[in-house]
N, C-alpha and C positions, 0 to 999 in steps of 0.2 A: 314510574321511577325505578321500581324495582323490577322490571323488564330491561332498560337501558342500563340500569350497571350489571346483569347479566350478559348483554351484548356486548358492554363495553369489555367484560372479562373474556368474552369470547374471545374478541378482536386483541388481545394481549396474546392468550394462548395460541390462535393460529400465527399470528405473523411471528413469535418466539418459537415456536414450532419448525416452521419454516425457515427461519434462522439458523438456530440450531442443528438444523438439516445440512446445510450451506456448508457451515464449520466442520462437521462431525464426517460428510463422505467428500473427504479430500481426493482418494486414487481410484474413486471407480469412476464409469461411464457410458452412458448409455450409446448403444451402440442403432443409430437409424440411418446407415448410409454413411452415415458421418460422425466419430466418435464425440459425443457429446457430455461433458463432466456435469456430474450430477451437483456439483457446488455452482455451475455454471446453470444450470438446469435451476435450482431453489434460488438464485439469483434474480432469474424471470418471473419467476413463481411469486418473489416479492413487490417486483416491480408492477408488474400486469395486475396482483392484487390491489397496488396501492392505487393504479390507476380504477378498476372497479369501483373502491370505493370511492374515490374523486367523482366516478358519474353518480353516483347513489346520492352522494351530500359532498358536493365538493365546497373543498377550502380554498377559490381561486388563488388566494395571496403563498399561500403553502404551494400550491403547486405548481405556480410558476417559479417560484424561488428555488422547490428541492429540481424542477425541472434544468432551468436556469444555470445555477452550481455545480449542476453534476456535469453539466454539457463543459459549462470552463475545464471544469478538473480534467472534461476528454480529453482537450483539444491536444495532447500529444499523441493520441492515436488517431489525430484526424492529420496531424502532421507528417506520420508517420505511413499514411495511406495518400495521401498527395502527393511527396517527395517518391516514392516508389512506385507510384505509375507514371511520373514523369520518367523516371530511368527506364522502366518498361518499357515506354514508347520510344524512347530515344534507341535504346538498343535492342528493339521491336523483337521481343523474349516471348518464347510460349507461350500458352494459354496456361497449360501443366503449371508452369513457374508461380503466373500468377496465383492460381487457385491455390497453389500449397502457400502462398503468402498470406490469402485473404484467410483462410482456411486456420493459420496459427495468431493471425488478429483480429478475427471477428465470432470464429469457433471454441478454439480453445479458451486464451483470457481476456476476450474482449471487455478494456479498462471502463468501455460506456455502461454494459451491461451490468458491472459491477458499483459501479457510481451509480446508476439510478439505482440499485440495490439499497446504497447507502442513503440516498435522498427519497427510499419510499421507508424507511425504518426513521427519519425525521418527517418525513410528512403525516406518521400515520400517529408518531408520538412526541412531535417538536423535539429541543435538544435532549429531551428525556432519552430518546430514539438512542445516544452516543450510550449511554447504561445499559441500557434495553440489550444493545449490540453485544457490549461485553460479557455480561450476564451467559448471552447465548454459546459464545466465545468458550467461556468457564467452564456453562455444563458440558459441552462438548468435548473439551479437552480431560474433564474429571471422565468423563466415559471412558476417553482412551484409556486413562489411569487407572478408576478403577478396575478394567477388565484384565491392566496387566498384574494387580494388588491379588484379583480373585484369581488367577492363575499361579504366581510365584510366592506370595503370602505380603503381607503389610511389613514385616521384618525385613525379610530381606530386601524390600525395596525402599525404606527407610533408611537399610544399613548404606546402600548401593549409592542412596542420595547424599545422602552424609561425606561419601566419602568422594563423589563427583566436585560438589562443593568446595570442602577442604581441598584438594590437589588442583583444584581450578580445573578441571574436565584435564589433566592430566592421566589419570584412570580415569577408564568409562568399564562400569559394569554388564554384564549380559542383558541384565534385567532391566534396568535404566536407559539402557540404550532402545529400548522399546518406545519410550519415549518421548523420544528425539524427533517431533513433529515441527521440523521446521520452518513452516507455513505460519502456523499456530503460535510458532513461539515469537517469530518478527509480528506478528499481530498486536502479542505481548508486550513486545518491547515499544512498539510505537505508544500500546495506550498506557505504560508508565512513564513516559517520558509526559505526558501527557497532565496523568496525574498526582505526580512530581512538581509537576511546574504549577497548576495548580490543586494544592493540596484543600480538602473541603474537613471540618469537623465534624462528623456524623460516625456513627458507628457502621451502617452500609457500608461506608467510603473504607472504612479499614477494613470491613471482615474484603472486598472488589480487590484491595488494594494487597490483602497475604493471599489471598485466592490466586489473585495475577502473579505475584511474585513467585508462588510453590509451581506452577506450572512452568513459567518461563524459566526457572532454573532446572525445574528437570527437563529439562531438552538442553538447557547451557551452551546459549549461542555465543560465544567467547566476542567475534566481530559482534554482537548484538549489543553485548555488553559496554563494548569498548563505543559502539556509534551512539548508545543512551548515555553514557558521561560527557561525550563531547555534545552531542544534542544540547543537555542540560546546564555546561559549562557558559556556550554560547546564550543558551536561554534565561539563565539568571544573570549575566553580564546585560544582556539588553531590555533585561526586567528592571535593573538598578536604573539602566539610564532613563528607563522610559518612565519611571517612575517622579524624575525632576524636569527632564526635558524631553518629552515625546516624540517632537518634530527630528530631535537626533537619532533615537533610538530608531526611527520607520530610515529616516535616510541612511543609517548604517545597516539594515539589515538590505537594503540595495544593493551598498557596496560591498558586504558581505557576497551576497547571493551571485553579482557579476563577478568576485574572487573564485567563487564555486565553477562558475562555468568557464573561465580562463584554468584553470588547475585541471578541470575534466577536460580541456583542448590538449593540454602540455601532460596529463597521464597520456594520453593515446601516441603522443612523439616519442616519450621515453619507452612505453613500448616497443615499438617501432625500430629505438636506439639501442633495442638490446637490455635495457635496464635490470630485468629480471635476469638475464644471463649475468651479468655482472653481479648481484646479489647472490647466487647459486656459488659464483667463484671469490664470493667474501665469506662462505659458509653460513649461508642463510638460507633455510628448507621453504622453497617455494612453492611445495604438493604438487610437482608437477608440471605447474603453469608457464616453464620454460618451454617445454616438449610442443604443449597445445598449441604459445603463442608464435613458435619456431613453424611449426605444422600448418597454421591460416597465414603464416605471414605473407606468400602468393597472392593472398585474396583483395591485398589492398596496397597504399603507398601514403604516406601524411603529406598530403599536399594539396593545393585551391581546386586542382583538376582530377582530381578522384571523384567522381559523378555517385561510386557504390554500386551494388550490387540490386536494391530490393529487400524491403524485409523478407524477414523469412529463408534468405539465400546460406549465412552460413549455416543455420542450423540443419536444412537440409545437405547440403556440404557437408556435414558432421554424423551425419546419422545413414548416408546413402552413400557416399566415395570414401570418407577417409577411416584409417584405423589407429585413430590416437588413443582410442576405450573411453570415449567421455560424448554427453550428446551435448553439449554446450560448452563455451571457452569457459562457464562460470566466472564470468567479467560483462554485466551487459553493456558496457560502456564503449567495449573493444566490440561486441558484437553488432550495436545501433552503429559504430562506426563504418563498420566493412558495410554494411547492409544499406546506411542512408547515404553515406560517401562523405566530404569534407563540411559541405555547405547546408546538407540535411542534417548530420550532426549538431551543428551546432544553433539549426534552428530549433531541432527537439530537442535540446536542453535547455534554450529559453522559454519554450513552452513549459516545460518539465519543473522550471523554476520560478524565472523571473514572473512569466505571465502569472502564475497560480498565486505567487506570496502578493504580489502585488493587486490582484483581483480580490483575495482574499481580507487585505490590508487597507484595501478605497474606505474612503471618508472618512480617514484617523484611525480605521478601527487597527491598533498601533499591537494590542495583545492578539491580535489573529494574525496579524505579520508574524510576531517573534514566534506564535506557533506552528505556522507554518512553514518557515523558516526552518526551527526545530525538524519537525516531521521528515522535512525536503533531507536538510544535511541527513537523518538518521537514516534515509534510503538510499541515498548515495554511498554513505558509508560502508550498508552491508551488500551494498548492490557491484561496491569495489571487487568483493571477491566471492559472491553469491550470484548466480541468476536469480534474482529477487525480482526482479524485474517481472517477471512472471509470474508469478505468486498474485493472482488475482483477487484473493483473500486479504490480502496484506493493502491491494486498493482501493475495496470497499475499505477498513477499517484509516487508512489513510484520508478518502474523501470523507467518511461521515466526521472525522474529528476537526478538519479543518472547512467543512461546510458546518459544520454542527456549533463550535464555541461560539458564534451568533446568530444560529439561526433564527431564534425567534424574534429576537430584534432586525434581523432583515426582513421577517413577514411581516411585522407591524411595519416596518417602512414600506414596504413594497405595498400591502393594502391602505394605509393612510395614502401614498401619492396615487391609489386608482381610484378610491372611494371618499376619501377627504373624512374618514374614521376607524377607528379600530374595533373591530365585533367581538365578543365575548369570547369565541374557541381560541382567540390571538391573544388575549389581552392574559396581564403578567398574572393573575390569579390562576389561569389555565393553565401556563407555563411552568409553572415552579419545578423545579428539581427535584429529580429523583431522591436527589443525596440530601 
């Protein structure tokens, strides 16, 4: 007995270890040939763990499930690698092209690597795994903190926050602008919206929830902000309704979600239309983003016959011919469009969307819709004027929250329909909450 809760402590500390790893080395990478991110790196290190332990005592029902989950939540970058070797071959493009394609979707953030990420941090501690995650998330980010407190002092970084706060990131301090870890902080944002929506009685859950809060504001993602009100807006409208009539509240987050993906067809035309040009001449400060989208606008046309480019094509465009001083439009909606063409677009937004809330949402489960739903709009949101999209941190903490709010009731289903019972590691006493 007292052998296995010392392994079972072990197996807490390495895979939070590893975790915490993931979070904490965002800009470095190891260099074998091929730069490889060392958050991308402890990513594997999770997965390949969880798989180890699966041969050691495996949890069939766990691991088909986190296997299973993580593969849906892929399927945009399986989309997104299909549609661009069809263009490939159509317009029979270098091998080079290629490889610098596969090279920014399968090297740098590849969305699968980070999905089983998040389905071995549930496999190895059921939905407890979404805590677990956070937790790691926290320390990581009080490291940055504290390192910038033990260099400039607790005052003045105190004062710095204080006054970021008040002015609404109007002022940003020298010292506070340290950090501004933007990865980390849409992390943030996603798991308050999270647990906002729903709110637990525990004292963990408050000390998780000013912990969350003091970090995401010191970085003060203004769009973060604004896409966790509207997240939240939508998500207690369809909490009221689902709460009387559920059957309405799953069909309107449909209609919602196909609203989302008609509005992202009709942003990429007003683009196109000039829109932000005409916002610059109502005097409204676009950072820019007239020049960039003035700069790619060769690259494409909104129309059924625009086939695209290939992923990977403007960013390369951006970073090897052109000199507009930016390595992305910081719009990845304008960049998936130039890159998939008319017809790829808009099937990787249905993947992006409609497949996930709805996968996620099968068999009434009507509260992992609206969550998902939630999560989806709060990415679009800040993926409007961020390359977030890439933020591969931000898709682990995306899929474990939205594979996470039932997982342990999908493994008891998944092993009740293979076994016709449910074994004790599954069953609800094993599972309880963190919180």
């Amino acid at each position: 007995m007292v052998e296995n809760k010392i392994l079972e402590k072990a197996k807490v500390f390495y895979f939070m270890l590893a975790a915490v790893m993931m979070y904490y080395f965002i800009t470095q990478y190891i260099d074998v040939g091929l730069h490889v991110t060392y958050r991308h790196a402890f990513a594997l290190v999770l997965a390949f763990s969880a798989i180890v332990m699966f041969l050691y005592r495996p949890n069939i029902a766990r691991g088909i499930t986190s296997f299973k989950q993580a593969f849906i939540y892929s399927i945009p970058l399986l989309v997104t690698t299909v549609v661009s070797l069809f263009i490939w071959f159509v317009d029979t493009v270098d091998i080079g092209v290629i490889s610098r394609g596969f090279s920014g979707s399968f090297i740098y953030v590849n969305m699968f690597s980070f999905a089983l990420a998040a389905g071995a941090m549930l496999y190895i501690f059921g939905s407890k795994g979404i805590w677990y995650n956070l937790i790691a998330i926290l320390i990581a980010n009080l490291l940055m903190i504290a390192t910038i407190i033990a260099e400039h002092g607790l005052g003045s970084y105190i004062s710095e926050f204080i006054t970021l706060i008040t002015t609404f990131a109007g002022e940003t301090g020298d010292i506070i602008v340290q950090a501004e870890v933007h990865e980390l902080a849409f992390c943030l944002g996603a798991y308050l919206i999270y647990m906002f929506y729903k709110p637990k009685k525990s004292i963990v859950y408050f000390i998780l929830l000013f912990l969350s809060l003091f970090c995401f504001l010191s970085a003060f993602k203004r769009i973060g902000i604004i896409a966790i009100a509207i997240a939240l807006v939508f998500g207690y409208l369809l909490k009221f309704v689902a709460h009387y009539h559920p059957k309405t509240a799953s069909t309107l987050v449909t209609v919602f979600t196909l609203v989302v993906i008609a509005l992202l067809i009709g942003y990429i035309a007003l683009i196109k239309a000039d829109a932000f040009e005409l916002l610059e001449k109502a005097g409204i400060d676009t950072s820019g983003r007239v020049e960039i989208y003035n700069a790619v606008d060769k690259f494409y046309e909104f129309n059924p016959g625009f086939l695209g480019n290939g992923i990977g094509f403007l960013t390369y465009q951006l970073n090897t011919f052109m000199t507009v001083g930016v390595a992305s439009v910081h719009n990845d909606f304008l960049q998936h469009f130039i890159d998939l063409g008319f017809w790829g677009y808009i099937i990787w937004l249905a993947s992006m969307t409609l497949v996930r809330i709805r996968y996620f949402g099968r068999k009434g489960k009507v509260e992992d819709a609206i969550i998902s739903f939630m999560l989806t709009l709060y990415l679009i949101i800040v993926s409007s004027t961020d390359n977030t999209m890439n933020y591969p941190l931000l898709t682990c903490v995306l899929a474990i929250l939205m594979i996470g709010n039932s997982y342990d009731d999908s493994v008891r289903e998944t092993e009740h329909k293979m076994f016709g019972c449910i074994s004790k590691a599954n069953s609800k006493e094993e599972s309880d909450s963190l919180l």
